[in-house]
mmCIF file of the C-alpha atoms, coordinates in Angstrom:
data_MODEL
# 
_entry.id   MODEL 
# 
loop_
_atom_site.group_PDB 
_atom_site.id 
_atom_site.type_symbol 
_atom_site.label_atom_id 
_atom_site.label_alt_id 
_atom_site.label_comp_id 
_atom_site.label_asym_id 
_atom_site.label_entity_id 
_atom_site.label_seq_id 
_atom_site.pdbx_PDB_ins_code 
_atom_site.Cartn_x 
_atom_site.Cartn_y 
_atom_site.Cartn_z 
_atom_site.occupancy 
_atom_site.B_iso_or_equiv 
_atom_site.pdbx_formal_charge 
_atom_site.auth_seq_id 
_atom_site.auth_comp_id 
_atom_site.auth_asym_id 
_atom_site.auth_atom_id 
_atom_site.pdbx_PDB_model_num 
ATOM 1   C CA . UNK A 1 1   ? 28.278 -69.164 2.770  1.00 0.00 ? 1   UNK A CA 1 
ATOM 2   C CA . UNK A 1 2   ? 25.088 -67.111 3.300  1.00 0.00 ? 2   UNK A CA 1 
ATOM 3   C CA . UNK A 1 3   ? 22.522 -67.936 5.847  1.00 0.00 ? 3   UNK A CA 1 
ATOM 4   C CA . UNK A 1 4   ? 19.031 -67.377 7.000  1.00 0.00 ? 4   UNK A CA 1 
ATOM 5   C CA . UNK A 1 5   ? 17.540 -67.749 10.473 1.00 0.00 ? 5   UNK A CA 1 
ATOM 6   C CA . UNK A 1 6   ? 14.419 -70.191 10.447 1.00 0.00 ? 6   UNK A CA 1 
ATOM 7   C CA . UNK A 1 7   ? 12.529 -68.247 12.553 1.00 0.00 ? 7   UNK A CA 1 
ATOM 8   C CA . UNK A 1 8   ? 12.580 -66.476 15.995 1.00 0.00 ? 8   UNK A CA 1 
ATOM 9   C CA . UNK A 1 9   ? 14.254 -68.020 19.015 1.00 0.00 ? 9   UNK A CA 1 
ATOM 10  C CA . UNK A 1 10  ? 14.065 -66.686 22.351 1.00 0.00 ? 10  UNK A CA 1 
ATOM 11  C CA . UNK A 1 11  ? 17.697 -66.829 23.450 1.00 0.00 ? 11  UNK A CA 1 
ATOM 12  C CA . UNK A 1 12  ? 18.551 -65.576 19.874 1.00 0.00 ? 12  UNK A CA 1 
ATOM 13  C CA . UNK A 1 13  ? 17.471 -62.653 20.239 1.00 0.00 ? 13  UNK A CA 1 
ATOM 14  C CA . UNK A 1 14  ? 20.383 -60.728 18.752 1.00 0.00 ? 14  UNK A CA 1 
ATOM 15  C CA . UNK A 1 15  ? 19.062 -62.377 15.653 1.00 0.00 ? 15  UNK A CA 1 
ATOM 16  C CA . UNK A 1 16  ? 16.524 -61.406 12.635 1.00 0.00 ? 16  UNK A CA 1 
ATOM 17  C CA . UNK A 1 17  ? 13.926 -64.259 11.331 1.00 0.00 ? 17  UNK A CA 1 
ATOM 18  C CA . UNK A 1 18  ? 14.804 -64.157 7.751  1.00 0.00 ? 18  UNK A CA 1 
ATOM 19  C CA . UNK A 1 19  ? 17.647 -62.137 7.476  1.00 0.00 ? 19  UNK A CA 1 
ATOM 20  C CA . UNK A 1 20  ? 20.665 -63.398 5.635  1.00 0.00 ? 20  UNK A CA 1 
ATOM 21  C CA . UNK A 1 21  ? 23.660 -63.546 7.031  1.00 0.00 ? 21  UNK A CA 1 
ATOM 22  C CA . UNK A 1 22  ? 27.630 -64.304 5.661  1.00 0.00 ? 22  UNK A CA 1 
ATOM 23  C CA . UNK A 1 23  ? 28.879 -66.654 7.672  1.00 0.00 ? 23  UNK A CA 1 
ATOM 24  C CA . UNK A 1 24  ? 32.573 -65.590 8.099  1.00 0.00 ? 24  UNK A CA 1 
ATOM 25  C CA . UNK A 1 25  ? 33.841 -68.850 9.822  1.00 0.00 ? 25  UNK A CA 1 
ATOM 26  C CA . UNK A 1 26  ? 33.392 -72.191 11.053 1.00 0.00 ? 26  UNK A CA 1 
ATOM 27  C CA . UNK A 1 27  ? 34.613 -73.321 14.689 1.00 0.00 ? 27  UNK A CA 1 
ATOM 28  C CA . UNK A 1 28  ? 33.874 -76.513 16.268 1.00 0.00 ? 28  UNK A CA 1 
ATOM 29  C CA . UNK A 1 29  ? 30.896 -77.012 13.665 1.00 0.00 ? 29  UNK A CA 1 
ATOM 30  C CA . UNK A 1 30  ? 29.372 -73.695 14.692 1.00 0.00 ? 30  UNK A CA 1 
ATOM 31  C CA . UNK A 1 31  ? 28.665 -71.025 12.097 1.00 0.00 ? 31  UNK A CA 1 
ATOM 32  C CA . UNK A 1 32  ? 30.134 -67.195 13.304 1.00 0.00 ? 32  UNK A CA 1 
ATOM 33  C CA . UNK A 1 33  ? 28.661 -64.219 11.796 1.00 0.00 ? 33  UNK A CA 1 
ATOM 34  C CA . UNK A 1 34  ? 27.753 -61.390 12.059 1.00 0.00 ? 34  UNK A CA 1 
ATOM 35  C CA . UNK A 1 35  ? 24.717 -60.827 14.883 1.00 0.00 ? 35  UNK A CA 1 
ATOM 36  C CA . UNK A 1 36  ? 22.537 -57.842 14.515 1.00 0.00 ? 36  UNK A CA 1 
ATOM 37  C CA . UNK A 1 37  ? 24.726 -55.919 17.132 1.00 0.00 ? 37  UNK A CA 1 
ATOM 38  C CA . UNK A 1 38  ? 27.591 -56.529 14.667 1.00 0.00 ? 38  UNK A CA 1 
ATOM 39  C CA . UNK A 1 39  ? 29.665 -59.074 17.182 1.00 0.00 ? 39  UNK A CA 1 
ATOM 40  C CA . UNK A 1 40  ? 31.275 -62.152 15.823 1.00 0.00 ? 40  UNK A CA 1 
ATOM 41  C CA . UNK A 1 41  ? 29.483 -64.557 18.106 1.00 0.00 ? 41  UNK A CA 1 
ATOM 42  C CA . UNK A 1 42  ? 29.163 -68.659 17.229 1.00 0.00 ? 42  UNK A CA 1 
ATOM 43  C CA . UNK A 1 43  ? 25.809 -70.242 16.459 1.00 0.00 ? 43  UNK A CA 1 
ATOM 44  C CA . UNK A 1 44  ? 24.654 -73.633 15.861 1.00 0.00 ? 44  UNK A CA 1 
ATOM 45  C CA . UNK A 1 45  ? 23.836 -74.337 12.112 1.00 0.00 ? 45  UNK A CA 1 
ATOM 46  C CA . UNK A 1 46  ? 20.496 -75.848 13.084 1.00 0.00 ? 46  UNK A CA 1 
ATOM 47  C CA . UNK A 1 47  ? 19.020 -72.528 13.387 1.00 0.00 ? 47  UNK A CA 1 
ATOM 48  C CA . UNK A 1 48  ? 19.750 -71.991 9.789  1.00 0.00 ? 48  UNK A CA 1 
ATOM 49  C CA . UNK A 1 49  ? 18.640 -72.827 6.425  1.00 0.00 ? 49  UNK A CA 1 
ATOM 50  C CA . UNK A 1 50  ? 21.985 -72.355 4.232  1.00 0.00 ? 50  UNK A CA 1 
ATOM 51  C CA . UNK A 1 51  ? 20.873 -69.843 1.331  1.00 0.00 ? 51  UNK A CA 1 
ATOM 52  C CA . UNK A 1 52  ? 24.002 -70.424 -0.364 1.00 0.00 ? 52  UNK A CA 1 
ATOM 53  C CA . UNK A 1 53  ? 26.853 -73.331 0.648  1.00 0.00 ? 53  UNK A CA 1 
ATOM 54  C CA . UNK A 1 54  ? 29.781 -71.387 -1.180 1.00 0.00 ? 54  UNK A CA 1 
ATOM 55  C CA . UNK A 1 55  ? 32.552 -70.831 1.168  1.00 0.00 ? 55  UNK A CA 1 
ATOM 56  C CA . UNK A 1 56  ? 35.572 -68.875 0.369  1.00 0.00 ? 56  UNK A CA 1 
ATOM 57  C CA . UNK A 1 57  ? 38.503 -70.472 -1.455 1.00 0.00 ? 57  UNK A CA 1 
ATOM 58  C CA . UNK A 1 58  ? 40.674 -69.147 0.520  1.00 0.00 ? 58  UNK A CA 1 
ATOM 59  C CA . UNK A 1 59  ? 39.535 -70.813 4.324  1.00 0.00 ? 59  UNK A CA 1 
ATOM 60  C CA . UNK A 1 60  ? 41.903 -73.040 6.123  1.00 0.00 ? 60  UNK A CA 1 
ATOM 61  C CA . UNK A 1 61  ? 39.842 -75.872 6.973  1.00 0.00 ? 61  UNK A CA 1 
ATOM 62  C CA . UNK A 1 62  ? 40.897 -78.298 9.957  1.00 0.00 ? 62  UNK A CA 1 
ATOM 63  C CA . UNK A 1 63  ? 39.515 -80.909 12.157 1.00 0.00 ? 63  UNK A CA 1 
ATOM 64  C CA . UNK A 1 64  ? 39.412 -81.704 16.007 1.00 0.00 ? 64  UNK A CA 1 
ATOM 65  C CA . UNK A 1 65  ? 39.882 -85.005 17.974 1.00 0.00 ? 65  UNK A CA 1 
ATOM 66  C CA . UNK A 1 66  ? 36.521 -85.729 17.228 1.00 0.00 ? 66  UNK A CA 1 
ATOM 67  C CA . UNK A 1 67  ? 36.180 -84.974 13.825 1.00 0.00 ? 67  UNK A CA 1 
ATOM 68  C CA . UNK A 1 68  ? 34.500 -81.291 14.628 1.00 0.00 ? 68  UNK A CA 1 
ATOM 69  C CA . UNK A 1 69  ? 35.616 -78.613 11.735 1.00 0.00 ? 69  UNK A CA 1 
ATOM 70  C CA . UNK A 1 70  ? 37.202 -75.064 12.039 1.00 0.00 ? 70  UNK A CA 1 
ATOM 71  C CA . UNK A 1 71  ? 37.301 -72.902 8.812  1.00 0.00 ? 71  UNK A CA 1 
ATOM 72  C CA . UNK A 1 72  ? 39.027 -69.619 8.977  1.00 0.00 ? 72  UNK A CA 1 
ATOM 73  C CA . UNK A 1 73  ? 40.318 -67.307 6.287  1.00 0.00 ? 73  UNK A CA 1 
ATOM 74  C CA . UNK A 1 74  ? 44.108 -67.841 7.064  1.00 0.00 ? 74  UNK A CA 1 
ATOM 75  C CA . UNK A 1 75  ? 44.456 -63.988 9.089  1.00 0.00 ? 75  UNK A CA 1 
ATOM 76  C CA . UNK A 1 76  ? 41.386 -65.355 11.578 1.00 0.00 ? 76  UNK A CA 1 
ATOM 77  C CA . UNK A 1 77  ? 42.598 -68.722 11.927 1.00 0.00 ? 77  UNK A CA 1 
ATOM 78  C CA . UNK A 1 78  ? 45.661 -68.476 14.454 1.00 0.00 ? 78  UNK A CA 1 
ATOM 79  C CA . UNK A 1 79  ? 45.209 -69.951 18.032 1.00 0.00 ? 79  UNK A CA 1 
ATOM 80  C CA . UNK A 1 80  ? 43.373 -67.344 20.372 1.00 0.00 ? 80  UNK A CA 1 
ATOM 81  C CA . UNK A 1 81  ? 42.467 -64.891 17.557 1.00 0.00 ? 81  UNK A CA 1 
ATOM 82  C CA . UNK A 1 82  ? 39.294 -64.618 18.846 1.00 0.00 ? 82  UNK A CA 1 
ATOM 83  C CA . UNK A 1 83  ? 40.172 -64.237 22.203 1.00 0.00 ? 83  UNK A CA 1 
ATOM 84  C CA . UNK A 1 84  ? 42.532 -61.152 21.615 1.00 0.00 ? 84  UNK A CA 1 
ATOM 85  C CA . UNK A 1 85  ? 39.525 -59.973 19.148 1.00 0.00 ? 85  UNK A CA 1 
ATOM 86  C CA . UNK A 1 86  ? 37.058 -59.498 22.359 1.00 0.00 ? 86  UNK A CA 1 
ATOM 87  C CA . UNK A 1 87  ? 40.035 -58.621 24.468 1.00 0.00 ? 87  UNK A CA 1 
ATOM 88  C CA . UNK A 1 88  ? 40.496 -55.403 22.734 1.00 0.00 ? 88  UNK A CA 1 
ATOM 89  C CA . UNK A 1 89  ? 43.437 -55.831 21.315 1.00 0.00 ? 89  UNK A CA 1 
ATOM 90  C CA . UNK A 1 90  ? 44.410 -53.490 18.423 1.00 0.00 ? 90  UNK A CA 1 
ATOM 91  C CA . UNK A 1 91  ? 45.826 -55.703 16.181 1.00 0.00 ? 91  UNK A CA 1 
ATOM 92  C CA . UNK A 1 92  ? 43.051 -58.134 16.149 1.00 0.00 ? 92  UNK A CA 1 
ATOM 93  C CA . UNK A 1 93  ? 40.404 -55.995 15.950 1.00 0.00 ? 93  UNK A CA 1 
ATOM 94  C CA . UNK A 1 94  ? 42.152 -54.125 12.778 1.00 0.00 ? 94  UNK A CA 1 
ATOM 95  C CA . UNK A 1 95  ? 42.915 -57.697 11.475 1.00 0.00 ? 95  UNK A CA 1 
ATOM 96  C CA . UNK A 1 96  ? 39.321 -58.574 11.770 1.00 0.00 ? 96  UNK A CA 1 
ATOM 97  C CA . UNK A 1 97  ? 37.853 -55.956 10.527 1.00 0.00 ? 97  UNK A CA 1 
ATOM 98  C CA . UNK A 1 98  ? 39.907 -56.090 7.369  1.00 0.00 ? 98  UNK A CA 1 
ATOM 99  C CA . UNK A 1 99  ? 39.196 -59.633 6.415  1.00 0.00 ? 99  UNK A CA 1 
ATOM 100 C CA . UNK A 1 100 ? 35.649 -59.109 7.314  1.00 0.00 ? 100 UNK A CA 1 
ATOM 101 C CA . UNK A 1 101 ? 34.950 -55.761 5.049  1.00 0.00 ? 101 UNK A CA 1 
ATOM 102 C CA . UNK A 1 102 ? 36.892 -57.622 2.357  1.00 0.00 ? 102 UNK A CA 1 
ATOM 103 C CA . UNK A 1 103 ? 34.730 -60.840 2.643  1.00 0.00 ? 103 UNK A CA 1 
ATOM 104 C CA . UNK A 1 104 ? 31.335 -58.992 3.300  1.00 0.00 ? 104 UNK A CA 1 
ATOM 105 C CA . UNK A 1 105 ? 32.171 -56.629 -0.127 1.00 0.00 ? 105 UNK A CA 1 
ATOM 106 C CA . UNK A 1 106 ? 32.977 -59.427 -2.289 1.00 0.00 ? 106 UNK A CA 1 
ATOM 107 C CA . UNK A 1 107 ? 29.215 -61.463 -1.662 1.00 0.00 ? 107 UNK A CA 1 
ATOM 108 C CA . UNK A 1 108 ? 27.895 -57.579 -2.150 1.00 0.00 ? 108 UNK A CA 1 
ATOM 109 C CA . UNK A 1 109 ? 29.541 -57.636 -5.302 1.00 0.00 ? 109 UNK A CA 1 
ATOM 110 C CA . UNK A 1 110 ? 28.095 -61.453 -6.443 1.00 0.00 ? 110 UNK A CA 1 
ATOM 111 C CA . UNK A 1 111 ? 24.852 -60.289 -4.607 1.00 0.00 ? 111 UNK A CA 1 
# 
């Protein structure tokens, strides 16, 4: 799924009006990408206007207790990835920036 902002936001600020973005997964009905500093943060999808819906065959796709969706490729999806991701810890951070190089060549590739 590819993504643009809709236009400057003052607590977005780590974000480019009109830039497109991959979203690389879907937690609690937020989109996480990519920001402009290159962190993995969450953002609501309201600031977005979806360039392209396609998501990755490959995402595990779950729902809360009240209905809210998490998509992951299956390496990102474990309980607490993302935790151990800003922790520091090695084998998260490798993990995550393998799926992430892979995803981000393959929409280069369709691009």
């Amino acid at each position: 799924m590819i993504v643009k902002l809709r236009g400057r936001h003052p607590r977005y600020r780590d974000l480019t009006p009109g830039q497109p973005y991959v979203v690389i997964g879907i937690e609690g009905d937020e989109f996480r990408l990519l920001n402009d500093a290159g962190r993995p943060y969450l953002y609501s999808p309201g600031l977005f206007r979806v360039l392209d819906p396609r998501e990755p065959g490959d995402w595990v796709t779950e729902f809360g207790e009240e209905g809210e969706r998490y998509s992951y490729p299956p390496p990102l999806n474990d309980a607490g990835f993302f935790e151990d991701f800003f922790d520091d810890k090695p084998k998260a951070v490798r993990t995550f920036w393998r799926v992430v190089n892979q995803r981000l060549a393959t929409v280069a590739e369709v691009a």
